[in-house]
C-alpha positions in Angstrom: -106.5 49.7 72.3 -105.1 46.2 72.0 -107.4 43.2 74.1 -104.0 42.3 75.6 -104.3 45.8 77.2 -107.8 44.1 78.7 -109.6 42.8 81.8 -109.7 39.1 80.1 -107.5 36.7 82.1 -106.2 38.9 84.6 -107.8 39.3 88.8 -110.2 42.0 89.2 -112.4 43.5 92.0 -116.2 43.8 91.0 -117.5 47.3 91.0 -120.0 48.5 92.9 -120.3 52.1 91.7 -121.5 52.8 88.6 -118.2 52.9 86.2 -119.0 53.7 82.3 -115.2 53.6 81.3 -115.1 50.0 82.6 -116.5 49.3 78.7 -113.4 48.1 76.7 -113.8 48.4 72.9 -111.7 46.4 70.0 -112.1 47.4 67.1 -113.0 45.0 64.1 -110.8 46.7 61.5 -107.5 44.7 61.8 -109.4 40.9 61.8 -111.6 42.4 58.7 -108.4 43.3 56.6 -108.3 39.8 54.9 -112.3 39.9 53.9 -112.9 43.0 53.6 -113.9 42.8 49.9 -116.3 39.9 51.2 -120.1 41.0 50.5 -122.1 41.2 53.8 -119.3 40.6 56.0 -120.5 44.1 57.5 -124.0 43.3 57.4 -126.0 41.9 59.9 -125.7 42.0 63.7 -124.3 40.3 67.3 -126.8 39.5 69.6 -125.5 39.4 72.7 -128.0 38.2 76.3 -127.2 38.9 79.6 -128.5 37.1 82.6 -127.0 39.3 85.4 -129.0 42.5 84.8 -129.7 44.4 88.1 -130.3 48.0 89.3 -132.5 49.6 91.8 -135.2 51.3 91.2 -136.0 54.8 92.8 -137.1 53.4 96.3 -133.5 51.6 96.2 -135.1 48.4 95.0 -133.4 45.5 93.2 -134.8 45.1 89.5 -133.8 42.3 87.7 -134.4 41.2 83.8 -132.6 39.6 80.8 -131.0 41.9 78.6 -131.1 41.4 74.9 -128.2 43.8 73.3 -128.3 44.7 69.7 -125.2 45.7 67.9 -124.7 46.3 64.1 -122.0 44.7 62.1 -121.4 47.5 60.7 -120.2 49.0 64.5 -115.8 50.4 64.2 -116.0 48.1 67.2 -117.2 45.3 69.2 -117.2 45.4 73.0 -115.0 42.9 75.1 -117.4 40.7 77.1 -115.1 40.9 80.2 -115.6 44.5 80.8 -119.3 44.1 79.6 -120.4 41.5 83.1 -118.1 44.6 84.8 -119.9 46.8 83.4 -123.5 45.3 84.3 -122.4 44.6 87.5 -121.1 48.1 88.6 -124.7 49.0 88.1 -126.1 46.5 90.7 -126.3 49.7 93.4 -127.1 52.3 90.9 -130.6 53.9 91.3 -132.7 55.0 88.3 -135.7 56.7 88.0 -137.2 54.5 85.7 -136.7 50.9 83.4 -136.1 53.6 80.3 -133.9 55.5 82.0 -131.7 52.4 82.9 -131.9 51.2 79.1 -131.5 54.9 78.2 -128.0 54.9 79.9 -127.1 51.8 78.7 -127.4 52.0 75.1 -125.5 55.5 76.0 -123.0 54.1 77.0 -122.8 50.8 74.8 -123.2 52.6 71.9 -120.3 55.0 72.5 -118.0 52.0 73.0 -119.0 50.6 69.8 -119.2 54.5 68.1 -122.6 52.9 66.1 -126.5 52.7 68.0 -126.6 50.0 70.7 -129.9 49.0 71.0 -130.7 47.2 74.4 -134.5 45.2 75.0 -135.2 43.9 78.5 -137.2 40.8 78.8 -139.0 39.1 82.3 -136.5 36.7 83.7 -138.6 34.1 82.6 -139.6 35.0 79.1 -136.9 34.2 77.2 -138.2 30.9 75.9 -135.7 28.0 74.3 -135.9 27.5 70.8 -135.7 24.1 68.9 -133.2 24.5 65.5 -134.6 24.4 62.0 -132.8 23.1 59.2 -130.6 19.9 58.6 -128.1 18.4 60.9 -124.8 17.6 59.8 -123.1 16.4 62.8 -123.9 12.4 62.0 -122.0 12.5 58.8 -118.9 10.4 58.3 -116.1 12.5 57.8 -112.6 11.6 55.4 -110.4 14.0 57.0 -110.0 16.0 59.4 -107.7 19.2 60.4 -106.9 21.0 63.6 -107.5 24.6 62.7 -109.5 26.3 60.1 -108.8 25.1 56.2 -111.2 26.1 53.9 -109.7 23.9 51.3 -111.8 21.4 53.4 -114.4 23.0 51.6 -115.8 21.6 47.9 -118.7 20.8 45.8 -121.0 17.7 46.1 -119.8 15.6 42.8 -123.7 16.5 41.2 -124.1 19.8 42.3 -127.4 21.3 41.6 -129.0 24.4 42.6 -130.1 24.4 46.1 -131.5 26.3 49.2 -131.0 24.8 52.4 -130.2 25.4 56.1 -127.7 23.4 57.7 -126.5 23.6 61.5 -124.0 21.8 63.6 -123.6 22.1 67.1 -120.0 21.2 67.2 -118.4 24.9 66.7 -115.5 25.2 69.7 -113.1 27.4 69.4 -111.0 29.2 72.1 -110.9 32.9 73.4 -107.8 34.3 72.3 -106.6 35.6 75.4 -107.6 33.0 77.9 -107.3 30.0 75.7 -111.1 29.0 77.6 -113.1 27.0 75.2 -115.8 28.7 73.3 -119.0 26.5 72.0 -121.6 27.0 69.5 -124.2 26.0 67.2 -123.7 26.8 63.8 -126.4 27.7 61.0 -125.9 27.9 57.9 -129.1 29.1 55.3 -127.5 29.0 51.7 -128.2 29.3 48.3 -126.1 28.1 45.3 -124.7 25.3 43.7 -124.9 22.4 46.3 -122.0 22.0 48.4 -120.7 18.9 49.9 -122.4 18.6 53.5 -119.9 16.5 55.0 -116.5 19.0 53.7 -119.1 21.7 55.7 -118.8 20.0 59.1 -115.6 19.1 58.9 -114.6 23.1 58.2 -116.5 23.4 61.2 -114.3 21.1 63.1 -111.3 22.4 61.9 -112.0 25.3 64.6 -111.4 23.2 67.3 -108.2 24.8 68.4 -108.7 28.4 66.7 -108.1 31.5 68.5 -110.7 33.6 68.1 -113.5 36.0 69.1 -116.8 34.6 68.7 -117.4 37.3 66.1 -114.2 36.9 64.2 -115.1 33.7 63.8 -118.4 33.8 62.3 -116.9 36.3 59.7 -114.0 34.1 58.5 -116.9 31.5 58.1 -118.9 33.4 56.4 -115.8 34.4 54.6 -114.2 31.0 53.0 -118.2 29.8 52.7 -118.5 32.9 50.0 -115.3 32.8 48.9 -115.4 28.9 48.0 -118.8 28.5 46.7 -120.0 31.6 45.3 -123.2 31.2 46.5 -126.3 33.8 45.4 -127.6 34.0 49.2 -126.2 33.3 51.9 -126.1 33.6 56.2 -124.1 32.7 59.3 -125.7 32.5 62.4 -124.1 31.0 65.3 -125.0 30.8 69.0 -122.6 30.6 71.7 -123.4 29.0 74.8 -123.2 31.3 77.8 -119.9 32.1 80.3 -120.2 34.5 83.1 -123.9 35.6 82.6 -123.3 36.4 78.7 -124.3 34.4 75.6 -122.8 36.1 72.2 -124.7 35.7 68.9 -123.6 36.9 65.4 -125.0 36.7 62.5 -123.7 38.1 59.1 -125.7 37.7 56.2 -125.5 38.4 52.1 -128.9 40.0 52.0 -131.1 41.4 54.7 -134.5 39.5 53.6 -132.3 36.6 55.3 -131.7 38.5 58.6 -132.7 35.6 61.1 -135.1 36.5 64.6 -132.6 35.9 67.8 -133.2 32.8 69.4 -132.1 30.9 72.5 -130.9 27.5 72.2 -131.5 24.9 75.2 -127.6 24.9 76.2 -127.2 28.2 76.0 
């Protein structure tokens, strides 16, 4: 199915009866076909939390938690985050015998809209703690030019590269969702090894995404994408984190080689 054919943009009514087929998948395939041949753009994962997790437990109890949701790059498809919060929220009067039979029905059904395992971890409502970002941060360098949507000939070498290993992060990523047009933000990170690049063509390829149409995934594979494709690095990983709309925050992170596979975190805006 296309995402025009969708929830995203368009009035609906909130169910309040448990509704699997609410779950809209999209496949990756056609926004791969240009990087395909990319090494690791199918490796690595989306992290995806959501705040509005509730269900009643089997006295007809509200529960409530934070939902961490685990899906592999590697998935056919990604899920559209519209019919996700639909999804969440038609169980809000559904009664389960236990926690692990909620998250039991769950990955069910979140794995059969993304045909790969779903794994999903429920956390206290206040246990999700804020992390601080590691690394170097880019987003006080002077800049010579800048473009309105993504260029990676943006992209070159500092004039002495030497080997480095380094992680960078920005927390100027917007882009826009490509049905709405509603403005997507993000930090950025970047963990690379290789020749060094020029920090300052880095952020402003970041930049360049301003006005880009894209899905939050999508978007961290084309970076990953032109990153690889320009500077041929040995190692290296994309990690960005959105900041939240309606109760979700989206997460991926593709990387070269798994001894590089990042913990989730949770930044302060999101």
């Amino acid at each position: 199915m296309s995402v025009e054919q969708s929830l995203l943009g368009k009035d609906t009514n909130y169910p309040t009866n448990y509704q699997p087929d609410v779950l809209f998948p999209i496949s990756r395939a056609q926004a791969r076909e240009n990087y395909a041949h990319i090494e690791g753009i199918r490796q690595g994962k989306d992290w995806w939390h959501v705040f509005e997790i509730s269900w009643l437990n089997h006295k007809g109890i509200p529960q409530v938690a934070i939902g961490r949701i685990e899906l592999p790059a590697t998935s056919p498809n990604l899920i559209e985050s519209k019919s996700l919060k639909l999804y969440f929220n038609s169980m809000n009067f559904t009664q389960f015998d236990s926690k692990e039979a909620f998250v039991q029905t769950v990955e069910k059904d979140l794995s059969a809209a993304a045909e790969a395992e779903v794994k999903l971890y429920l956390l206290p409502v206040d246990d999700l703690a804020v992390s601080i970002p590691q690394g170097v941060c880019i987003d006080e360098l002077e800049l010579d030019r800048l473009e309105e949507h993504p260029d990676k000939s943006l992209l070159e070498f500092d004039q002495n590269p030497e080997e480095i290993e380094v992680q960078l992060y920005s927390h100027l990523l917007r882009s826009n969702c490509p049905v709405t047009g509603q403005p997507d933000w993000g930090t950025v990170f970047i963990r690379y090894k290789g020749k060094n690049p020029c920090f300052r063509s880095i952020l402003a390829y970041i930049i360049s995404y301003r006005q880009h149409n894209g899905f939050h995934e999508q978007c961290v594979e084309q970076i990953y994408a032109d990153l690889w494709e320009t500077f041929k690095p040995e190692k290296l990983m994309v990690y960005a984190t959105y900041t939240r709309r309606g109760g979700l925050d989206i997460n991926p992170c593709r990387v070269s080689d798994l001894a590089w596979m990042p913990s989730p975190i949770r930044l302060a805006r999101q």
